[in-house]
N, CA, C and O atoms as a GROMACS GRO file, in nm:
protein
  268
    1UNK      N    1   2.274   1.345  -4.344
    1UNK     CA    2   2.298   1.247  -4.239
    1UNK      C    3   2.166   1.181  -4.202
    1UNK      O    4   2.078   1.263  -4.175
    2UNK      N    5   2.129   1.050  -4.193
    2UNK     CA    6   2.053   0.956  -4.182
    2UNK      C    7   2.069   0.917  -4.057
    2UNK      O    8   2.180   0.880  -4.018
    3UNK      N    9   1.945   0.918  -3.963
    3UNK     CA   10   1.910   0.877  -3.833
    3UNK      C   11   1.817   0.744  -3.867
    3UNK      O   12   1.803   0.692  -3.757
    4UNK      N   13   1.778   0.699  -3.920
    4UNK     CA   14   1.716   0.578  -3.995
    4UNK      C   15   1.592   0.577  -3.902
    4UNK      O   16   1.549   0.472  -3.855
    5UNK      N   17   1.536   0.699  -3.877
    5UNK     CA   18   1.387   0.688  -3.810
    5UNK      C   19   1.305   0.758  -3.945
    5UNK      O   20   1.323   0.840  -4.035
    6UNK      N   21   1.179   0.644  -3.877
    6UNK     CA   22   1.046   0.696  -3.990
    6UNK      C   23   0.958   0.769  -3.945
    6UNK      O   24   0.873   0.728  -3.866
    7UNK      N   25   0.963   0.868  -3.982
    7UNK     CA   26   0.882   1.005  -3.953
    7UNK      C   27   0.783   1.055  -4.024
    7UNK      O   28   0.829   1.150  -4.087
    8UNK      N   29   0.624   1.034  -4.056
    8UNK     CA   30   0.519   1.032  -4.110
    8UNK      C   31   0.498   1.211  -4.055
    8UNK      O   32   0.504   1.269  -3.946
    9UNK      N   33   0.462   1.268  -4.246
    9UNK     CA   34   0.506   1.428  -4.217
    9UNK      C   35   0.341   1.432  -4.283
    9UNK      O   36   0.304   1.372  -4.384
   10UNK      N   37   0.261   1.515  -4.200
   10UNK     CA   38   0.129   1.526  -4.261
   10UNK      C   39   0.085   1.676  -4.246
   10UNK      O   40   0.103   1.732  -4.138
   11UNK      N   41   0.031   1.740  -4.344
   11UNK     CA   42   0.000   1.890  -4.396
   11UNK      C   43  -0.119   1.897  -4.357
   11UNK      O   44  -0.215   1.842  -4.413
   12UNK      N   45  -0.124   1.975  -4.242
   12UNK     CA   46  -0.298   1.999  -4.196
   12UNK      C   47  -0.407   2.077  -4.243
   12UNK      O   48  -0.367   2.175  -4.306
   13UNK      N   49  -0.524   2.068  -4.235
   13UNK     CA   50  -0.606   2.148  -4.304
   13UNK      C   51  -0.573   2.287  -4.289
   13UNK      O   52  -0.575   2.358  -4.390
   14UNK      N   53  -0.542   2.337  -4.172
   14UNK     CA   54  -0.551   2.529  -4.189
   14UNK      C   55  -0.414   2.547  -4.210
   14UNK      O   56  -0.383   2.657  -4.162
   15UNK      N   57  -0.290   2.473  -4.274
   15UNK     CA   58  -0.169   2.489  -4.303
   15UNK      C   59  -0.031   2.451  -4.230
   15UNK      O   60   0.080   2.459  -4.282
   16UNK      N   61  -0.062   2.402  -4.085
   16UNK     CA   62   0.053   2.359  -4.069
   16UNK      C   63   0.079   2.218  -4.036
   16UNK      O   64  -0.006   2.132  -4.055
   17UNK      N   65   0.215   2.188  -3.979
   17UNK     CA   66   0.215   2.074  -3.988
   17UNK      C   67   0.244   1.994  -3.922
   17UNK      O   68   0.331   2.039  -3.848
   18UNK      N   69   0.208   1.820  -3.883
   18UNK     CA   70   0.189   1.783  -3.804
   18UNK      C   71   0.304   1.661  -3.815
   18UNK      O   72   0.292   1.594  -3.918
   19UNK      N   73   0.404   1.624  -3.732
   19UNK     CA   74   0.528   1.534  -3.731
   19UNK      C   75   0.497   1.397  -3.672
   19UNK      O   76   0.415   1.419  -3.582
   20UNK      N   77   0.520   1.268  -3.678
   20UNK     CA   78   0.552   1.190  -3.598
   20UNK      C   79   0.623   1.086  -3.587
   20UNK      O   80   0.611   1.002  -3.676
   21UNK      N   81   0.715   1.060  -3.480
   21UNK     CA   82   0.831   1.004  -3.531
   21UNK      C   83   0.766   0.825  -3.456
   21UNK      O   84   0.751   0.786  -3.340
   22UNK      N   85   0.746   0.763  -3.582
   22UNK     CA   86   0.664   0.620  -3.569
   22UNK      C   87   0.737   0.537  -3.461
   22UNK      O   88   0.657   0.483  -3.385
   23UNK      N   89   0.878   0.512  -3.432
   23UNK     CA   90   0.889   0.411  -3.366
   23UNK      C   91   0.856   0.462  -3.152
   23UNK      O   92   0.838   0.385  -3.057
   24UNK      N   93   0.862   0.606  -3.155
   24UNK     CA   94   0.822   0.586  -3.026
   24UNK      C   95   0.680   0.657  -2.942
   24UNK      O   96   0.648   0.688  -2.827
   25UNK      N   97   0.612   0.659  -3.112
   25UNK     CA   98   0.466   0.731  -3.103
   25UNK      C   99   0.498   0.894  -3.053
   25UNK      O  100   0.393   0.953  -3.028
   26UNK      N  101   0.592   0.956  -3.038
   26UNK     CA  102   0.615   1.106  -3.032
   26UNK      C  103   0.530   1.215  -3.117
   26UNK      O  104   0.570   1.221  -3.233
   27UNK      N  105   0.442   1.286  -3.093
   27UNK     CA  106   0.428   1.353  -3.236
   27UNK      C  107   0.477   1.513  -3.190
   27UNK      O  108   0.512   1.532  -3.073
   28UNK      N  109   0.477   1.602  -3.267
   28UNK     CA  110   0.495   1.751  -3.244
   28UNK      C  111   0.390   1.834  -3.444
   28UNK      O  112   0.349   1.806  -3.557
   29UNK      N  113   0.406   1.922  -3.354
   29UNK     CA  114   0.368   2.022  -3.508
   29UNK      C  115   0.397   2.133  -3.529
   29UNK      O  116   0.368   2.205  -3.434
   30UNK      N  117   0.451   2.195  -3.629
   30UNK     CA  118   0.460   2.333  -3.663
   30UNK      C  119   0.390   2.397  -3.772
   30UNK      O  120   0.294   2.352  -3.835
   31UNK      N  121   0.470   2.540  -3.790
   31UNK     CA  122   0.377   2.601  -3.881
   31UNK      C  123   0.429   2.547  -4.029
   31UNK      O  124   0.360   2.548  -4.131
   32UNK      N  125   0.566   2.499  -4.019
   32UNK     CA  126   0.605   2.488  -4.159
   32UNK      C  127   0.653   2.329  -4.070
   32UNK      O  128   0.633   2.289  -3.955
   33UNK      N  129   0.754   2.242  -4.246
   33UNK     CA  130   0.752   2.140  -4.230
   33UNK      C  131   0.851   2.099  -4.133
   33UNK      O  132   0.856   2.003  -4.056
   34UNK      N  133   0.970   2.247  -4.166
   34UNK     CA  134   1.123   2.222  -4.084
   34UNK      C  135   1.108   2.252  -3.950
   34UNK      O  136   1.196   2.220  -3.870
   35UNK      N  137   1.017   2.304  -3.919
   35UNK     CA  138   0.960   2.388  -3.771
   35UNK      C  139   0.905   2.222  -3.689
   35UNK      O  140   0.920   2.186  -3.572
   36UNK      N  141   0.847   2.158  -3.789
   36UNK     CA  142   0.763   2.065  -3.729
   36UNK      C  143   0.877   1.948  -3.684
   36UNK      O  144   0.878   1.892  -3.574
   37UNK      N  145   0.957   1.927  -3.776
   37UNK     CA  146   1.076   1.839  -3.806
   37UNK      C  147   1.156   1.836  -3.648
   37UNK      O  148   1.205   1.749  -3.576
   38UNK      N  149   1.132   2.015  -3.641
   38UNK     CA  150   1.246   2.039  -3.550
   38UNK      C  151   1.190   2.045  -3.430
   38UNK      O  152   1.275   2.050  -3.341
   39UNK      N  153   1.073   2.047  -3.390
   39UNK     CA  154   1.005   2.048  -3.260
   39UNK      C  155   0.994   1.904  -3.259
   39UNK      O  156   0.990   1.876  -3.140
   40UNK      N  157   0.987   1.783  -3.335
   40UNK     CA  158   0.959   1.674  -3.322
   40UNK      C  159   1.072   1.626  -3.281
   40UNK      O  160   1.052   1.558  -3.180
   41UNK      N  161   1.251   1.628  -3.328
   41UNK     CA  162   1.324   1.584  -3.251
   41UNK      C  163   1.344   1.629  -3.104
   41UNK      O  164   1.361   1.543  -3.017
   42UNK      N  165   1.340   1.802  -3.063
   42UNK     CA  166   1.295   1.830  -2.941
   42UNK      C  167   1.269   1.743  -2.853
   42UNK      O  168   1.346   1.694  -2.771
   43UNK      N  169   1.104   1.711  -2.877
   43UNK     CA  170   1.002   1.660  -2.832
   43UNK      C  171   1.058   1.496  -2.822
   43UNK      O  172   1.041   1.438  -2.715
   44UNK      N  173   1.115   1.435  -2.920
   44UNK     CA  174   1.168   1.263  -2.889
   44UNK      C  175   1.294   1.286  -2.789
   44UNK      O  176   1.343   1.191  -2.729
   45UNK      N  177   1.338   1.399  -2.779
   45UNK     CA  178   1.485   1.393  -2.725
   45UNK      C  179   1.406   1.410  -2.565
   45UNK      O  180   1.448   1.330  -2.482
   46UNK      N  181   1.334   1.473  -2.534
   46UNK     CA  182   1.276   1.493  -2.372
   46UNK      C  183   1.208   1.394  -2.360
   46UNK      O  184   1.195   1.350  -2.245
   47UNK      N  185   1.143   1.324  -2.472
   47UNK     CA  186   1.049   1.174  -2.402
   47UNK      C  187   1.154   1.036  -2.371
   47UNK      O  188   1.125   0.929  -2.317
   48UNK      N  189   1.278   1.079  -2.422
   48UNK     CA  190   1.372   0.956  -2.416
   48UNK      C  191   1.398   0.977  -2.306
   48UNK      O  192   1.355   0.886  -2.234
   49UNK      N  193   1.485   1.109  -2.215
   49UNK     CA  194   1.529   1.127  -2.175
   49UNK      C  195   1.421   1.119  -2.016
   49UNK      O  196   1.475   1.102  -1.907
   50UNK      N  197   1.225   1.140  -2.033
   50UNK     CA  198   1.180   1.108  -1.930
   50UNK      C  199   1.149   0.954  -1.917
   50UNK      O  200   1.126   0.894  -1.812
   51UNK      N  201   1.154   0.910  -2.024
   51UNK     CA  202   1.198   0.750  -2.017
   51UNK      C  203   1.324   0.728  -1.945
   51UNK      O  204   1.296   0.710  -1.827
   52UNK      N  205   1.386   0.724  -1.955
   52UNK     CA  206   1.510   0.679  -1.899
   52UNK      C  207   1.522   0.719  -1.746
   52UNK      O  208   1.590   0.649  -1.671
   53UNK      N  209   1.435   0.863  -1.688
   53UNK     CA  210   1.437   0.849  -1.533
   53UNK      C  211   1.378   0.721  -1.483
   53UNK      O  212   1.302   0.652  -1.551
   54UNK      N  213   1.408   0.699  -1.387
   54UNK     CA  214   1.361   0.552  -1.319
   54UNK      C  215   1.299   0.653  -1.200
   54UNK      O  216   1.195   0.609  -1.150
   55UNK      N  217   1.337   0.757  -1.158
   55UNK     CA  218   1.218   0.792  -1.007
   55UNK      C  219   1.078   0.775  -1.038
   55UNK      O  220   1.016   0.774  -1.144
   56UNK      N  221   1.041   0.760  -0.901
   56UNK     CA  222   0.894   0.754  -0.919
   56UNK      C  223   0.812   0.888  -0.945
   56UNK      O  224   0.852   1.003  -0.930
   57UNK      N  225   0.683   0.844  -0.990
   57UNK     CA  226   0.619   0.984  -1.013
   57UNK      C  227   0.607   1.026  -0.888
   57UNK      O  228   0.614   0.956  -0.788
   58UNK      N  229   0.582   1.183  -0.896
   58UNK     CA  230   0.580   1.304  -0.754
   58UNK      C  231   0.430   1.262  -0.723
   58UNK      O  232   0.348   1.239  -0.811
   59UNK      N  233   0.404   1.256  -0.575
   59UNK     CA  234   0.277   1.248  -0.549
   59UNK      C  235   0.225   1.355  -0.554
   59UNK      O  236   0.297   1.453  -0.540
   60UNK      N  237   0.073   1.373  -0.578
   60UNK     CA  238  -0.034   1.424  -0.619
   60UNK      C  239  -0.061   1.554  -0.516
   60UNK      O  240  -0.154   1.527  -0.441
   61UNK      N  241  -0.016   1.663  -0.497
   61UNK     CA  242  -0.054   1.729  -0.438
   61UNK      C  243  -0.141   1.875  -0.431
   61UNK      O  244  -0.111   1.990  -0.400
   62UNK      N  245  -0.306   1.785  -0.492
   62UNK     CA  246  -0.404   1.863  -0.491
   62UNK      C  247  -0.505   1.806  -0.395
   62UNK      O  248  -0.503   1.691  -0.351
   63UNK      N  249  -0.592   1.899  -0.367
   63UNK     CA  250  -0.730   1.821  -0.282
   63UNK      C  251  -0.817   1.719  -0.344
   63UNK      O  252  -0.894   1.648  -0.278
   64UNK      N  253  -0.804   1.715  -0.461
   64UNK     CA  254  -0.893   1.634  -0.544
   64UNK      C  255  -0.905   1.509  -0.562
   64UNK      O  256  -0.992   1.437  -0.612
   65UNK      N  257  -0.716   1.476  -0.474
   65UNK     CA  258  -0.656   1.339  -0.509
   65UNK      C  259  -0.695   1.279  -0.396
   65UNK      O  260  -0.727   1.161  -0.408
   66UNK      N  261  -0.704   1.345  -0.244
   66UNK     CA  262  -0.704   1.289  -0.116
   66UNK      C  263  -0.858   1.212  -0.087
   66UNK      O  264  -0.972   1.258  -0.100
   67UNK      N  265  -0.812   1.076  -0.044
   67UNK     CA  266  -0.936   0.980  -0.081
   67UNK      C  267  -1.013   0.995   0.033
   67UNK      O  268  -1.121   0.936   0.044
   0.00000   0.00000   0.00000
């Protein structure tokens, strides 16, 4: 089954691997390719889904922020 997204699959130097699914700049990585595959839809399925909230971001509540 074909999702017709282009997904640039790259093999890292100490062995694993690094996913990214091109049209919404998402990346993820695993240790193997299907691991990576599969953390990368994960990973597009929660960035769609924090796209699509419209609330605003939570204000800042550390000391670091208070001007």
């Amino acid at each position: 089954m074909s999702t017709g997204r282009e997904i640039r699959l790259i093999e890292e130097d100490d062995g694993g691997w690094s996913a990214v699914d091109e049209e919404t700049g998402v990346a993820s990585q695993g240790e193997t390719r299907r691991e990576a595959l599969s953390n990368l839809d994960e990973a597009v399925e929660l960035t769609k889904e924090a796209r699509a909230d419209e609330s605003d971001a939570p204000t800042p509540d550390a000391p670091w922020f208070d001007s």
